[in-house]
FIGU-985668 format. One record per residue (C-alpha): x negated, y negated, z negated; residue in one letter. Coordinates in nm, 3 decimals. Each point is the difference from the previous one (the first is absolute). Layout:
px->X, py->Y, pz->Z, type->A $
...
This chain:
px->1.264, py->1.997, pz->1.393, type->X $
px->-0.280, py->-0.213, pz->-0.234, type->X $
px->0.017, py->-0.114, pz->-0.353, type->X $
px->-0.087, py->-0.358, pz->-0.091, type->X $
px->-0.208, py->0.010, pz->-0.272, type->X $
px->-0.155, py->-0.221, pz->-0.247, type->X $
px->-0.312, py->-0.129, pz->0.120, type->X $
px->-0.336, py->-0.048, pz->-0.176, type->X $
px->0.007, py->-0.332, pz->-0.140, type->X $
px->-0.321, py->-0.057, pz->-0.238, type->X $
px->-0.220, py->0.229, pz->-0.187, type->X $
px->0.183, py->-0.173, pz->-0.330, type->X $
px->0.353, py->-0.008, pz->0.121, type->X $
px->0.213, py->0.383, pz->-0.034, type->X $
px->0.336, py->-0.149, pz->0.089, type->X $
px->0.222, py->-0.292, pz->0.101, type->X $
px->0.326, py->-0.092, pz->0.029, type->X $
px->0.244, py->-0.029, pz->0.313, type->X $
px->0.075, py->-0.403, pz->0.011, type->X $
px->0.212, py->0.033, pz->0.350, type->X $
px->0.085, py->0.274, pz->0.255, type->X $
px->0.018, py->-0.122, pz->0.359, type->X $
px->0.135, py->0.256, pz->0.104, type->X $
px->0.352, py->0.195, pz->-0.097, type->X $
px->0.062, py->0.387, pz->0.046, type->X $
px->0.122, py->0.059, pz->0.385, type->X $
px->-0.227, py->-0.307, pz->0.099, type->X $
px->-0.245, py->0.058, pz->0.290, type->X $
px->-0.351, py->-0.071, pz->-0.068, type->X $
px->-0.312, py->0.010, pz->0.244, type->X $
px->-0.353, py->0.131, pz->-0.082, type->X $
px->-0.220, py->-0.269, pz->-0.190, type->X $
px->0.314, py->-0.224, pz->-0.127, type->X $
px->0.082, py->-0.090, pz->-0.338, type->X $
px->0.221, py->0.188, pz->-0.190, type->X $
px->0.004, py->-0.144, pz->-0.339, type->X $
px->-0.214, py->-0.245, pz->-0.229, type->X $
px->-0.149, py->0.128, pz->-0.273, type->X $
px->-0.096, py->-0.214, pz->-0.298, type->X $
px->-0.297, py->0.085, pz->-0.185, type->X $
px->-0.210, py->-0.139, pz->-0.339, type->X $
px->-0.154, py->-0.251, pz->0.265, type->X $
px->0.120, py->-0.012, pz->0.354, type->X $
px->0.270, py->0.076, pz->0.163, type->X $
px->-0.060, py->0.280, pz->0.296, type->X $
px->0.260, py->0.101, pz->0.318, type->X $
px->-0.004, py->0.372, pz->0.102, type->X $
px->0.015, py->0.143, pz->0.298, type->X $
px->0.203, py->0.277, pz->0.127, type->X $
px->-0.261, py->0.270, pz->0.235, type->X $
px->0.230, py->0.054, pz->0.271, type->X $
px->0.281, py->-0.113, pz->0.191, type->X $
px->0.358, py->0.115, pz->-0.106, type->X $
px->0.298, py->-0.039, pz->-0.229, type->X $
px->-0.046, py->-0.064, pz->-0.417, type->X $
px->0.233, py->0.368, pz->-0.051, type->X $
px->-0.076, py->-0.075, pz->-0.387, type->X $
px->-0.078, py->-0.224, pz->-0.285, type->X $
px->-0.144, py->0.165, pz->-0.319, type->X $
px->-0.048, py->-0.355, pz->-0.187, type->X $
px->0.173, py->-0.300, pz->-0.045, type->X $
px->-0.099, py->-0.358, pz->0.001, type->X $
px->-0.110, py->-0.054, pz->-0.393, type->X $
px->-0.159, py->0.336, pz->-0.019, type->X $
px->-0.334, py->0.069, pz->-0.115, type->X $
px->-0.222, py->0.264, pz->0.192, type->X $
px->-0.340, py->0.113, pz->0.025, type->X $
px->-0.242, py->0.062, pz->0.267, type->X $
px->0.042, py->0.290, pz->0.204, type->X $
px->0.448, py->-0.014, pz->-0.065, type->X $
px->0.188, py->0.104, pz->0.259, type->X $
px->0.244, py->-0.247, pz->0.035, type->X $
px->0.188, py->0.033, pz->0.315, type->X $
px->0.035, py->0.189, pz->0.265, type->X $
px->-0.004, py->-0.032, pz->0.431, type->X $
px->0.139, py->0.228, pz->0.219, type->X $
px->-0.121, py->-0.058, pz->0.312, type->X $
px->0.254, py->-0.051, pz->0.230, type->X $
px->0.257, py->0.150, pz->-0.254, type->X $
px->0.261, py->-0.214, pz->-0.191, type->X $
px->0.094, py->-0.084, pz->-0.354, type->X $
px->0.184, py->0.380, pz->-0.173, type->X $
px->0.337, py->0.004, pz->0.027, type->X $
px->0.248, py->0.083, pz->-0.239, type->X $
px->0.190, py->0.258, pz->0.208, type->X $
px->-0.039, py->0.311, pz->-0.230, type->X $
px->0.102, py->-0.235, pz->-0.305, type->X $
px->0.308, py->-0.165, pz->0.219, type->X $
px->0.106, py->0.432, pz->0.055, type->X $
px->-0.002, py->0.091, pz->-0.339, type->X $
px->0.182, py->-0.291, pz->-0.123, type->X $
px->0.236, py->0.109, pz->0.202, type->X $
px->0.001, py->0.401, pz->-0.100, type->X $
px->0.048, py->-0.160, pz->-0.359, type->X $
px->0.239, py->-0.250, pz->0.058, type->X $
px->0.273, py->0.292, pz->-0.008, type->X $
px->-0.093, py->0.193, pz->-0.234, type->X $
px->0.048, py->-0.288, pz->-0.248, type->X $
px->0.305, py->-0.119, pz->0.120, type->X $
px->0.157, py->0.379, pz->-0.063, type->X $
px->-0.104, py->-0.058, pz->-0.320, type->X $
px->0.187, py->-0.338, pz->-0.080, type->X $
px->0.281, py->0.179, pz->0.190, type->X $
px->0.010, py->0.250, pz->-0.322, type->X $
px->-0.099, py->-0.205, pz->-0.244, type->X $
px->0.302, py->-0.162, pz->0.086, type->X $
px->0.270, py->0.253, pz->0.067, type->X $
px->-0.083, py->0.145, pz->-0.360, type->X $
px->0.308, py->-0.092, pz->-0.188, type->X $
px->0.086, py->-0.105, pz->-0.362, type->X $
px->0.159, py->0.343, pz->-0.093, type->X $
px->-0.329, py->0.159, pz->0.173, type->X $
px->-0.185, py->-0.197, pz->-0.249, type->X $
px->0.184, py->0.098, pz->-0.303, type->X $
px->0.074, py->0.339, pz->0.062, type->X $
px->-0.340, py->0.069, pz->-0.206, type->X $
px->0.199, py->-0.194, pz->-0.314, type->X $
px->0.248, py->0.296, pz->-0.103, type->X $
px->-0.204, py->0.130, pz->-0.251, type->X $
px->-0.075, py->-0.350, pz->-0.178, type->X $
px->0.242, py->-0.050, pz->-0.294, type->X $
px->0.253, py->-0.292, pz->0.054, type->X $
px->0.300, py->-0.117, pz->-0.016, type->X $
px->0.250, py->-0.055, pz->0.283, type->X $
px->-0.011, py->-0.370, pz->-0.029, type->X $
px->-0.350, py->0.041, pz->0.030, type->X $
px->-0.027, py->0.181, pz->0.291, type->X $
px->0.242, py->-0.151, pz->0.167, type->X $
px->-0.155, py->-0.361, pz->-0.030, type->X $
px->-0.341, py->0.251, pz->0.124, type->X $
px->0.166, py->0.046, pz->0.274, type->X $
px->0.140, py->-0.355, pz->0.058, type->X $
px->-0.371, py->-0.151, pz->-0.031, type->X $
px->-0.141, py->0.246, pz->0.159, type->X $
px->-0.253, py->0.123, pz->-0.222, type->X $
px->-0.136, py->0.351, pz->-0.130, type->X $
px->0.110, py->0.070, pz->-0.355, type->X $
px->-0.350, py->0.176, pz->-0.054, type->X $
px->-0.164, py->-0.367, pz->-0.027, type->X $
px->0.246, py->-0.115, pz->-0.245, type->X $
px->-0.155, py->-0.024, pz->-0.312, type->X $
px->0.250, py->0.096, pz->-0.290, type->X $
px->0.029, py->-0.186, pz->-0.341, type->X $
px->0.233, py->0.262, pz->-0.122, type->X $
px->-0.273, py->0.206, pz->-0.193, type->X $
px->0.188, py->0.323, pz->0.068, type->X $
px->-0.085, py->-0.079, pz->0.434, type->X $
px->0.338, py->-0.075, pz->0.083, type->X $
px->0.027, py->-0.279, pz->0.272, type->X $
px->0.222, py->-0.236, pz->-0.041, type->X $
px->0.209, py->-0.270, pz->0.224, type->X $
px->-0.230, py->-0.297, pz->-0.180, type->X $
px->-0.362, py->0.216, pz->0.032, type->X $
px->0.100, py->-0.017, pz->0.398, type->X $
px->0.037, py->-0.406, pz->0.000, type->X $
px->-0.333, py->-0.007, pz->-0.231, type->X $
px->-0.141, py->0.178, pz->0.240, type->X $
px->0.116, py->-0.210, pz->0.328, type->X $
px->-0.039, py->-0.340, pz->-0.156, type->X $
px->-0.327, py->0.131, pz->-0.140, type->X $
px->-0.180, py->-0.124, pz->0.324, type->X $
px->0.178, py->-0.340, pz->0.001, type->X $
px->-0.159, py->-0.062, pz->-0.342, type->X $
px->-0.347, py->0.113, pz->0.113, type->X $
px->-0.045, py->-0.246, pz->0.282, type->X $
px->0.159, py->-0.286, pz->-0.167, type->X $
px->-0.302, py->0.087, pz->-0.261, type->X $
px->-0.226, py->-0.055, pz->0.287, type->X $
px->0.145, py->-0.256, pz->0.097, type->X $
px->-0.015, py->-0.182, pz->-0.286, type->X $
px->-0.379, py->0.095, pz->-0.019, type->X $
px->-0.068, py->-0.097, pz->0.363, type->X $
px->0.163, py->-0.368, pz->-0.064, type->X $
px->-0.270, py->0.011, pz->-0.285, type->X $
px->-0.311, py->0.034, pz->0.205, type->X $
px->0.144, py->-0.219, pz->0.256, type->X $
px->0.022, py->-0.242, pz->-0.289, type->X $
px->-0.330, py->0.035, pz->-0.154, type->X $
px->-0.153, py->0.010, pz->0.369, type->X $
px->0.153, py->-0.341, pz->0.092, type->X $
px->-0.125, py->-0.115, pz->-0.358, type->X $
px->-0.353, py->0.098, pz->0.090, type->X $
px->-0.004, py->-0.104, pz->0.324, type->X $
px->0.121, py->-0.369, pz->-0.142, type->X $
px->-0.295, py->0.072, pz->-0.254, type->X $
px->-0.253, py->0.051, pz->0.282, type->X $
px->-0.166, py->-0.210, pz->0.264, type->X $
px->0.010, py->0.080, pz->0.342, type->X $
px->-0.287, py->0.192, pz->0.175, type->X $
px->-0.096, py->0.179, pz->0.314, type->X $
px->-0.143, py->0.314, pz->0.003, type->X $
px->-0.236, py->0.128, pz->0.295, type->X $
px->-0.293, py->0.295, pz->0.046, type->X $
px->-0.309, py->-0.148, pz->0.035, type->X $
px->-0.111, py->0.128, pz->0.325, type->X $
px->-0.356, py->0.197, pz->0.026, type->X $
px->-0.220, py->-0.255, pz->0.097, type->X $
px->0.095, py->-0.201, pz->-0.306, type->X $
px->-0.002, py->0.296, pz->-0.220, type->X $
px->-0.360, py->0.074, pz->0.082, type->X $
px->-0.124, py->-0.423, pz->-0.007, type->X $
px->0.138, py->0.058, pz->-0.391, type->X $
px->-0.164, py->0.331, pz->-0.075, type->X $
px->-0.336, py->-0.144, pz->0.166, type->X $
px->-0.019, py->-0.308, pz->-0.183, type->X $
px->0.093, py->0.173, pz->-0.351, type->X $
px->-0.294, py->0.248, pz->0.068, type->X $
px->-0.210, py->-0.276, pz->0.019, type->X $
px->0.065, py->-0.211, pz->-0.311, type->X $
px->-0.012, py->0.344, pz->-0.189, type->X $
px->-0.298, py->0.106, pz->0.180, type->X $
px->-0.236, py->-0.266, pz->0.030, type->X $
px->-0.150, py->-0.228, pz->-0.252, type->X $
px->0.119, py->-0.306, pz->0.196, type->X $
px->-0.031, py->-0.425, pz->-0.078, type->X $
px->-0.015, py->-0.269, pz->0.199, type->X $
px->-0.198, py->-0.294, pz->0.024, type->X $
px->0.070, py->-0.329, pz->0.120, type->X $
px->-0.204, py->-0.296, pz->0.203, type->X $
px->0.146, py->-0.273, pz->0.211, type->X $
px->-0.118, py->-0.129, pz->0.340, type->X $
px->0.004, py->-0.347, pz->0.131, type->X $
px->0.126, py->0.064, pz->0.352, type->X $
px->-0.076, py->-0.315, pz->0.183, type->X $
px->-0.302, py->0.061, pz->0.189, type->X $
px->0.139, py->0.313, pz->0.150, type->X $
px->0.318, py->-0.188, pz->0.087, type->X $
px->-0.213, py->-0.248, pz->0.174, type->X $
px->-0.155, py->0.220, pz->0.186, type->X $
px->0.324, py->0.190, pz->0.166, type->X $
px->0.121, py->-0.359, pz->0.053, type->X $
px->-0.323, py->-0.077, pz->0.214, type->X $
px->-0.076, py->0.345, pz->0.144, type->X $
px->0.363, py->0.106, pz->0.063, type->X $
px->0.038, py->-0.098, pz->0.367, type->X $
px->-0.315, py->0.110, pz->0.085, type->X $
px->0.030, py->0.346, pz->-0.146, type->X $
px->0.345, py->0.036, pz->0.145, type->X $
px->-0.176, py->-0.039, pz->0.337, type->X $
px->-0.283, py->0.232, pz->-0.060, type->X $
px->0.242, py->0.293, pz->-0.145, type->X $
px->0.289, py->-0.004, pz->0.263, type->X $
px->0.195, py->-0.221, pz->-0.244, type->X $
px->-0.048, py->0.207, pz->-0.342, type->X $
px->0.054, py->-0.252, pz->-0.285, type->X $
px->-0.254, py->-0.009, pz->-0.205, type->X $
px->0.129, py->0.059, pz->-0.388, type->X $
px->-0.120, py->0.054, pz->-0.330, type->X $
px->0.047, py->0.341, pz->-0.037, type->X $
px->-0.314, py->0.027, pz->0.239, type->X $
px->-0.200, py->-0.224, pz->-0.261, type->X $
px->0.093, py->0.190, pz->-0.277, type->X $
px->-0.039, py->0.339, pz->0.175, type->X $
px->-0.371, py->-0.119, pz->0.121, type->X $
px->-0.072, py->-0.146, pz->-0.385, type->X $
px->0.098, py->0.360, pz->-0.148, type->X $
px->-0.252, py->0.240, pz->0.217, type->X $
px->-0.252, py->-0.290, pz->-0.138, type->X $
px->0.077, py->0.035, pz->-0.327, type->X $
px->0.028, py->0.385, pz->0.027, type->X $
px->-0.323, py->0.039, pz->0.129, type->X $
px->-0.124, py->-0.214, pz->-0.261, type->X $
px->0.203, py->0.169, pz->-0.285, type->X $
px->0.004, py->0.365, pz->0.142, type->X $
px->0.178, py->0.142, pz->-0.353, type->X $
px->0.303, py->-0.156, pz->0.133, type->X $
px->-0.011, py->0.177, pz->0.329, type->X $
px->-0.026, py->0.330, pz->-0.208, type->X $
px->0.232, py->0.240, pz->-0.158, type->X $
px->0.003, py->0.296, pz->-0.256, type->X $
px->0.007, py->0.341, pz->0.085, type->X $
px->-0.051, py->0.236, pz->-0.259, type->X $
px->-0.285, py->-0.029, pz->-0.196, type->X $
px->-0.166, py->-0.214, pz->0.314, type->X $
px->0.038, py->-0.346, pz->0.132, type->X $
px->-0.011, py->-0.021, pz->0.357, type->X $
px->-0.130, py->-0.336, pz->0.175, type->X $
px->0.199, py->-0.070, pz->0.341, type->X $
px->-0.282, py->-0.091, pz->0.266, type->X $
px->0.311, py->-0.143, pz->0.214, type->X $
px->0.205, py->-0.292, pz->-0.050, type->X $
px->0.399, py->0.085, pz->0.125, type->X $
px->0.196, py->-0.259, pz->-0.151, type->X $
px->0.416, py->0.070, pz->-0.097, type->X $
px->0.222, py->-0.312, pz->0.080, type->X $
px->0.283, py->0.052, pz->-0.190, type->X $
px->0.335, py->-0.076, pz->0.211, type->X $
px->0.315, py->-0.075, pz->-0.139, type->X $
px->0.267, py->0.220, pz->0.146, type->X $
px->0.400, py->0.062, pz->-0.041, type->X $
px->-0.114, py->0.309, pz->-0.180, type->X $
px->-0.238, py->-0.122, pz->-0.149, type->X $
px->-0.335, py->-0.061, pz->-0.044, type->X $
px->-0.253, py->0.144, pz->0.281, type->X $
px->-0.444, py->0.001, pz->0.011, type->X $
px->-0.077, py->0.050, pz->0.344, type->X $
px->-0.374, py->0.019, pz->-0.013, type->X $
px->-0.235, py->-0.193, pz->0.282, type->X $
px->-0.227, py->0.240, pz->0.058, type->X $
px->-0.430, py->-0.156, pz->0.022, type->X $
px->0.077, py->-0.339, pz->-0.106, type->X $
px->-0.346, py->-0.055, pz->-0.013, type->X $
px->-0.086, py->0.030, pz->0.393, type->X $
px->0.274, py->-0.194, pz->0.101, type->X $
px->0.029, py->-0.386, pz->0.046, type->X $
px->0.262, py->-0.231, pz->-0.132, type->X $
px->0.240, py->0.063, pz->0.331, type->X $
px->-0.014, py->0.337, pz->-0.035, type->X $
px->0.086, py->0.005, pz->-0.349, type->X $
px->0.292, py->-0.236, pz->0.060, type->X $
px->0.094, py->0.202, pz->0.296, type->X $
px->0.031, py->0.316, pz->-0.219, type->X $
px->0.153, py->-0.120, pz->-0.270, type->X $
px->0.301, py->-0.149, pz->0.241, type->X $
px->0.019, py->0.343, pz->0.179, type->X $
px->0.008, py->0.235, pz->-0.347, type->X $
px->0.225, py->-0.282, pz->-0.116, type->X $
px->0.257, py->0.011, pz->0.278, type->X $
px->0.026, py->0.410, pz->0.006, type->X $
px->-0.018, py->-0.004, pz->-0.374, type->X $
px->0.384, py->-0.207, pz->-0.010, type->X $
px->0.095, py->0.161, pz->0.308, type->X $
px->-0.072, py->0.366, pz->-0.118, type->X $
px->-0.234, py->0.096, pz->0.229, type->X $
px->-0.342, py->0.060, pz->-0.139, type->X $
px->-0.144, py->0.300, pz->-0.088, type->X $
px->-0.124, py->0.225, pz->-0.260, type->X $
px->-0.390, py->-0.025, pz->0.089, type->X $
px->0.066, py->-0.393, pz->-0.039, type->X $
px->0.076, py->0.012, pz->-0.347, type->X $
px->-0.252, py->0.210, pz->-0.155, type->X $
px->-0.364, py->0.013, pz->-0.129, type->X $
px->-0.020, py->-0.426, pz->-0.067, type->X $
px->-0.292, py->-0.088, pz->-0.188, type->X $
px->0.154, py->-0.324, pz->-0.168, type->X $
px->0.288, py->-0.184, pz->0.049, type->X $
px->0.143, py->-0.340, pz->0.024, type->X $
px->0.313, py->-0.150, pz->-0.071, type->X $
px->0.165, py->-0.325, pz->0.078, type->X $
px->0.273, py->-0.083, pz->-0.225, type->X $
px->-0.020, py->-0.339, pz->0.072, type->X $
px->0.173, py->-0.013, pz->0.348, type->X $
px->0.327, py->0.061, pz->-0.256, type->X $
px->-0.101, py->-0.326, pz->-0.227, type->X $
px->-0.189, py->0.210, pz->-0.250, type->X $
px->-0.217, py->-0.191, pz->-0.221, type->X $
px->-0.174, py->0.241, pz->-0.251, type->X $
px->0.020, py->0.390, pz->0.002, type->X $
px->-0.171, py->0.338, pz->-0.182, type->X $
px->0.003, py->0.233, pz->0.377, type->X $
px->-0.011, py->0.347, pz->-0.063, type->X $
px->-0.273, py->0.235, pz->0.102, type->X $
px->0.071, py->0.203, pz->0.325, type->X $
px->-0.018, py->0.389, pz->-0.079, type->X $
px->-0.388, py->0.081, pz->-0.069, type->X $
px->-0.147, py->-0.351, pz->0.113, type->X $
px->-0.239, py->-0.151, pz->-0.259, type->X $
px->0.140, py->-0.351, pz->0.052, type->X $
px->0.304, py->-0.195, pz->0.163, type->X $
px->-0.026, py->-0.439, pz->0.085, type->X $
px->0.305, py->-0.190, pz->-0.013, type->X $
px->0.049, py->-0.339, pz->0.152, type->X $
px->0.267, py->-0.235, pz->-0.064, type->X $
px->0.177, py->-0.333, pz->0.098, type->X $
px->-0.200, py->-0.309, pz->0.106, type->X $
px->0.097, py->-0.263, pz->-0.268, type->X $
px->-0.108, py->-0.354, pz->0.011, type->X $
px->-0.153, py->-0.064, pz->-0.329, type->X $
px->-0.216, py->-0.258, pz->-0.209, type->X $
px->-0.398, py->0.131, pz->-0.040, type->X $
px->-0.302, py->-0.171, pz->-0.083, type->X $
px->-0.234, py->-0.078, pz->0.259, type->X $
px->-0.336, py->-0.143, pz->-0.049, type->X $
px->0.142, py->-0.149, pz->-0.330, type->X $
px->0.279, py->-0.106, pz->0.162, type->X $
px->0.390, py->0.116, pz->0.014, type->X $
px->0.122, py->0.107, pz->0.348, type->X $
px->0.278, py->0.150, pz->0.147, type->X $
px->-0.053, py->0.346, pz->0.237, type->X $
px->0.127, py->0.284, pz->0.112, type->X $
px->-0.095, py->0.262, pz->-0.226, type->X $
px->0.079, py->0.371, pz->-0.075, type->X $
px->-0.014, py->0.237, pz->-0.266, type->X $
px->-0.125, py->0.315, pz->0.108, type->X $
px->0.005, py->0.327, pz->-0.245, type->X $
px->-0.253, py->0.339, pz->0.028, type->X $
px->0.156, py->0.267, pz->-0.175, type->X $
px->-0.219, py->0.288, pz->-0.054, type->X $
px->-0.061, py->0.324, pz->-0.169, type->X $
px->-0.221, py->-0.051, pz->-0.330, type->X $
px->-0.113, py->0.384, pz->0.020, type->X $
px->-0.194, py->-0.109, pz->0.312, type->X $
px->-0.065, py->-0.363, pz->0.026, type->X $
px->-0.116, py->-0.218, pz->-0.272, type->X $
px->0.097, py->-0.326, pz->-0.099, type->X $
px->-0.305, py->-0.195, pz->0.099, type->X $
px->0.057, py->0.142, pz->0.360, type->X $
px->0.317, py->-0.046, pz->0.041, type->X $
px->-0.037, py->-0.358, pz->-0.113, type->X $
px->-0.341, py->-0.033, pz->0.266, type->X $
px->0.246, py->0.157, pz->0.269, type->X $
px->0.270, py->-0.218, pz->-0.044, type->X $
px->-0.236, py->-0.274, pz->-0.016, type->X $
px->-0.130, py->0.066, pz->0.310, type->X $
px->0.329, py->0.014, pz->0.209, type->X $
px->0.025, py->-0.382, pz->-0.170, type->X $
px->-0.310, py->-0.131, pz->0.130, type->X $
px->-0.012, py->0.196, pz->0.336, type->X $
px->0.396, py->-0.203, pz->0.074, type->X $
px->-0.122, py->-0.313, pz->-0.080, type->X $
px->-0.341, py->0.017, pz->0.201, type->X $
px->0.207, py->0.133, pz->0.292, type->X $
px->-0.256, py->-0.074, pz->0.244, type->X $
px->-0.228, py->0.283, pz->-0.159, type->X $
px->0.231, py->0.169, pz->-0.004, type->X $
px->0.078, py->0.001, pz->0.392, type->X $
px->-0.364, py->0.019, pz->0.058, type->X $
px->-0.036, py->0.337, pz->-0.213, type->X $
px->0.305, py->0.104, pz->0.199, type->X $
C-alpha cells in the first residue's frame, strides 16, 4: 500500500487545487499513470500514482485545495476499494432494535397516557373530551385562576397548534411575497468561484500597481519597411528554417535585447536596498489562455536567431493553451512583451510583471495619415507603450528605450544584421 501525495511544485507555490480526478475509488491504476490534475497559481500538473494497484481511498475531492506533501489518496496494491460490510452488519443489528421501539411507541394507549392526569383538577367534561382528543391534561393550560381545567381550556389547547401554523403561514406567504418582489426588483446574474489561477493573475497584478511606481510612455512605429521585408524574405526564410514563418514577434523580441543592452536600468529590478542589473536577456511572451493570461519566458534571446525565436515562441505558445508547460518556463523573465494587438487593440497602459523593471506593449496595425518628407501618406503604423517602474528607470530612458525599439523596426535590415 502507497500514498499519493502532493508533489513539489515550485519553490513559491505551497498548495493547489484538484481540477479533475481520473481516476474513481475501486479504479485500477498502474505505476507512473495519472491520477488526477492538479491546478496550481500557474500550471496545471498530473500526478502520478508510485505503484501499480487499486485507488482503496480518496481523502480530497475535485475543488479542494491542498498543499505539498497531502496525502490525498491511497493504493493498495493488488487490494480493492473498502467495503462496507461491517457498516451493512450493524445496520442490520439496529434495524430491530428500532423497530421494537415503534412497536411500543405504538401499543401505548390513550388511557396509558392519561393515567398520569388523576391528580390534575378538572371537570368530567373536561376529561372526558381529554380523553376523546387524546391529550394529557398536564399540558392544558387553565384560565380558571384557581387551576381547575375546564372542557374549553382542552379545545384552547388542541386548536392552539392550528392557530400557530396558520401564523406561519401567513408569515411564510410574506417572505415569499417580498422575495418575488425583490427578485422582480433585481437583475439577473450568475454567480461562479473564480478558480486559482485567476485568483492569483488578480492578486499579482494588484501587488504591482500598489507596489511599483509605474507609467507608461508612448511612441508609434511606421511598420512598412519591416513589412516589406517579410513580404520579400518570407519564402526564402521558410526554406532555410524547415518552414518556420517568420513573424514580428521575432523583430520585436531581437529590438528589445538591443534596447536592453543599451538601457540596462530596464533590465534591472529592486531588491532591498540594492538594484540588481540582469547580465541575461530571457524575454516573457505573454499568451492569452482560457484561464487566463500566461508569460512563458524564452530563455537567451540574445544568442538565438530570428527562427529560433519564432520557433520558441510557437512551442511555449502551443503548451501554454494546451496546459502543458511547466513551472521552470514561467519564471525568472527579465522583461516582458505583450501583444494586445492580435485582439484589435489600439492603445493600452500593460502592467508590470511581478519584480520586472519594465513591460512593452504592442498593438493593432492601423492604416493611418503621417507626414512624410513634408508630405501626407498613408502606412501601417503602430502605437507601442513601455510601461515601467519610476523607482528604477527614469523618464529620459525609458523614452531613449522606447525610441530605440522604433528605429531598430523600421531599419529592419540592421536589425537582422545585429541578429
Amino acid at each position: 500500500m502507497s500514498e499519493i501525495i502532493v508533489p513539489e511544485l515550485a519553490e513559491s507555490i505551497t498548495e493547489g487545487t484538484i481540477a479533475t480526478w481520473f481516476k474513481k475509488e475501486g479504479d485500477s491504476v498502474e505505476k507512473g499513470e495519472a491520477v488526477l490534475e492538479l491546478e496550481t497559481d500557474k500550471v496545471n500538473v498530473e500526478v502520478v500514482s508510485e505503484e501499480d494497484g487499486v485507488i482503496s481511498e480518496v481523502k480530497a475531492e475535485e475543488g479542494d485545495t491542498v498543499e505539498v506533501g497531502q496525502a490525498i489518496a491511497v493504493v493498495s496494491a493488488g487490494g480493492s476499494a473498502p467495503k462496507a460490510d461491517n457498516d451493512s452488519k450493524e445496520e442490520v443489528k439496529e434495524a430491530p432494535k428500532a423497530e421494537k421501539k415503534e412497536e411500543k411507541a405504538e401499543e401505548k394507549s390513550e388511557s396509558d397516557v392519561k393515567e398520569d392526569d388523576s391528580h390534575i383538577v378538572a371537570t368530567p367534561s373536561a376529561r372526558k373530551l381529554a380523553r376523546e382528543k387524546g391529550i394529557s391534561l398536564s399540558d392544558v393550560n387553565a384560565a380558571d385562576p384557581r387551576g381547575l381545567v375546564r372542557s374549553h381550556d382542552v379545545n384552547n389547547h388542541v386548536n392552539a397548534p392550528q392557530q400557530e401554523n396558520a401564523k406561519k403561514d401567513d408569515k411564510t406567504e410574506s417572505i415569499k411575497e417580498s422575495s418575488k418582489q425583490q427578485a422582480k426588483d433585481e437583475k439577473p446574474v450568475v454567480r461562479e468561484p473564480m478558480s486559482r489561477r485567476r485568483q492569483t493573475i488578480a492578486n499579482r497584478l494588484l501587488d504591482v500597481s500598489q507596489s511599483t511606481a509605474m507609467l507608461t510612455t508612448f511612441n508609434e512605429i511606421d511598420m512598412t519597411n519591416v513589412m516589406e521585408l517579410r513580404k520579400r524574405k518570407k519564402e526564402q526564410f521558410m526554406e532555410r528554417n524547415n518552414g518556420t514563418k517568420l513573424g514580428f514577434m521575432s523583430f520585436f523580441t531581437k529590438a528589445a535585447v538591443a534596447a536592453l543592452k543599451k538601457y540596462p536600468a530596464v533590465n534591472a529590478e529592486i531588491d532591498g536596498t540594492d538594484l540588481v542589473y540582469k547580465q541575461f536577456y530571457d524575454i516573457a511572451i505573454a499568451v492569452s489562455t482560457d484561464e487566463g493570461l500566461l508569460v512563458p519566458v524564452i530563455r537567451d534571446c540574445d544568442r538565438k536567431n530570428f527562427a529560433e525565436i519564432e520557433d520558441d515562441i510557437i512551442d511555449v505558445a502551443t503548451r501554454a493553451r494546451d496546459k502543458k508547460l511547466k513551472l521552470d518556463e514561467m519564471t525568472n523573465g527579465s522583461f516582458t512583451i505583450t501583444n494586445g494587438g492580435v485582439f484589435g487593440s489600439l492603445m493600452s497602459t500593460p502592467i508590470i510583471n511581478g519584480t520586472q523593471a519594465a513591460i512593452l506593449g504592442m498593438h493593432t496595425i492601423q492604416q493611418r495619415p503621417v507626414a512624410v518628407d513634408g508630405k501626407v501618406e498613408i502606412r501601417p503604423m503602430m502605437y507601442v507603450a513601455l510601461s515601467y517602474d519610476h523607482r528604477i528607470i527614469d523618464g529620459a530612458e525609458s523614452v531613449g528605450f522606447l525610441k530605440t525599439i522604433k528605429e531598430l523596426i523600421e531599419n529592419p535590415e540592421d536589425l537582422l544584421l545585429e541578429g
